[in-house]
C-alpha angles and dihedrals in degrees: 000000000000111000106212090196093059080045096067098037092054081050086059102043088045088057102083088055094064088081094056094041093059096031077067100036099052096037095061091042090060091031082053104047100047082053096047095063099062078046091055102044094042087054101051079038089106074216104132072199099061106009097054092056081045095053088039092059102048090050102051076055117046090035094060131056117252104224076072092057094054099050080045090060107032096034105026104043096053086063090070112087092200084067098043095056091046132090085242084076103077080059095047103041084053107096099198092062093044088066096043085047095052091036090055100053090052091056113042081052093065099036094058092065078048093062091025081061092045092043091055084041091057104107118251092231101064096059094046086053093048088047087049093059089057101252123155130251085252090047089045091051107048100040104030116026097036106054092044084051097052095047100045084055107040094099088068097046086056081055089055093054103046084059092040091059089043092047094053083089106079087064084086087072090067090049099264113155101226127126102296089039092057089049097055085046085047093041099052080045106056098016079228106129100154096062097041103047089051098056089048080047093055096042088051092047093048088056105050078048102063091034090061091045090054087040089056103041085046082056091041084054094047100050101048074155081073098047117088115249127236107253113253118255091235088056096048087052089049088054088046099053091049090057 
């Protein structure tokens, strides 16, 4: 039977994991998504140079799990002498940047479909119109393409961080102290699984939730097209002197 009381309790100790939990969840979405646009570009390059390491990379991503990733790069790179003795290794022994470092490569793998998706939604006409005025591919790129492209993907960006956020997670295997490493601690401690799954359940709940609320209202900011405008006050006279 579920003890409210222990519930509460188990709500309480999870707490302290949530800024670690989003310290790892937000760094490897930036980390990502910076990443995501040179993938994404390399990969529409229609260079076999550029566009087949691309295509390589998101597949070896995307394609694996990335619990897998994460044991390859905590756990596999430390068997090779060559990085032990070398200065890599205070990255690599940390457990902490191993996870941003996995967490980052898988997303970036799947972000850059996202702004692959928003670069082929971004209208033909604008860019005819940009080239017309006599910009540069540069130019073109940075203040044309890529903000329509940003903002035709970011729900799906949105998307990215919601499972970024979820998959932060699997960090406790490598003995991170976040939210679903303190549970399992909690967990060997009390033999109460039910309580205090469910309070990790709703903390992780309430943070996807905010983070889809910020992800809307920056999407709300970035489309004014979509808001309804005011009515004019000549329109509103003209209204008036009708009725």
């Amino acid at each position: 039977m579920i003890k409210l009381d222990f519930l509460w309790e188990a709500f309480l100790t999870l707490l302290p994991g949530i800024p670690l939990t989003l310290e790892l969840g937000l760094i490897s979405f930036c980390l990502g998504g910076i990443l995501s646009v040179p993938l994404a570009l390399m990969r529409m390059s229609g260079n076999g140079l550029l566009s087949w390491p691309a295509r390589i990379y998101i597949l070896v991503f995307r394609g694996t799990p990335l619990l897998l990733q994460i044991f390859l790069i905590y756990y596999g790179l430390a068997q090779f002498p060559m990085i032990r003795q070398s200065a890599l290794w205070i990255f690599f022994r940390d457990p902490f940047f191993c996870a941003i470092l996995a967490l980052t490569l898988n997303m970036a793998a799947y972000a850059s479909e996202a702004v692959r998706g928003g670069l082929l939604a971004v209208p033909h006409g604008q860019v005819e119109a940009a080239r017309a005025c006599g910009m540069s591919k540069p130019l073109l790129m940075w203040r044309i393409v890529l903000p329509l492209a940003f903002r035709q993907s970011l729900p799906a960006y949105g998307s990215e961080l919601i499972i970024m956020m979820k998959s932060t997670s699997l960090a406790s295997i490598i003995t991170m102290m976040e939210i679903t490493g303190l549970s399992s601690r909690l967990i060997s401690a009390t033999f109460r699984p039910i309580e205090v799954l469910l309070a990790a359940g709703s903390i992780y709940l309430a943070l996807c939730f905010i983070s889809t609320r910020l992800v809307l209202a920056l999407e709300y900011w970035l489309s004014p097209h979509l808001r309804q405008a005011p009515p004019s006050t000549f329109l509103l006279n003209v209204k008036e002197g009708i009725h």
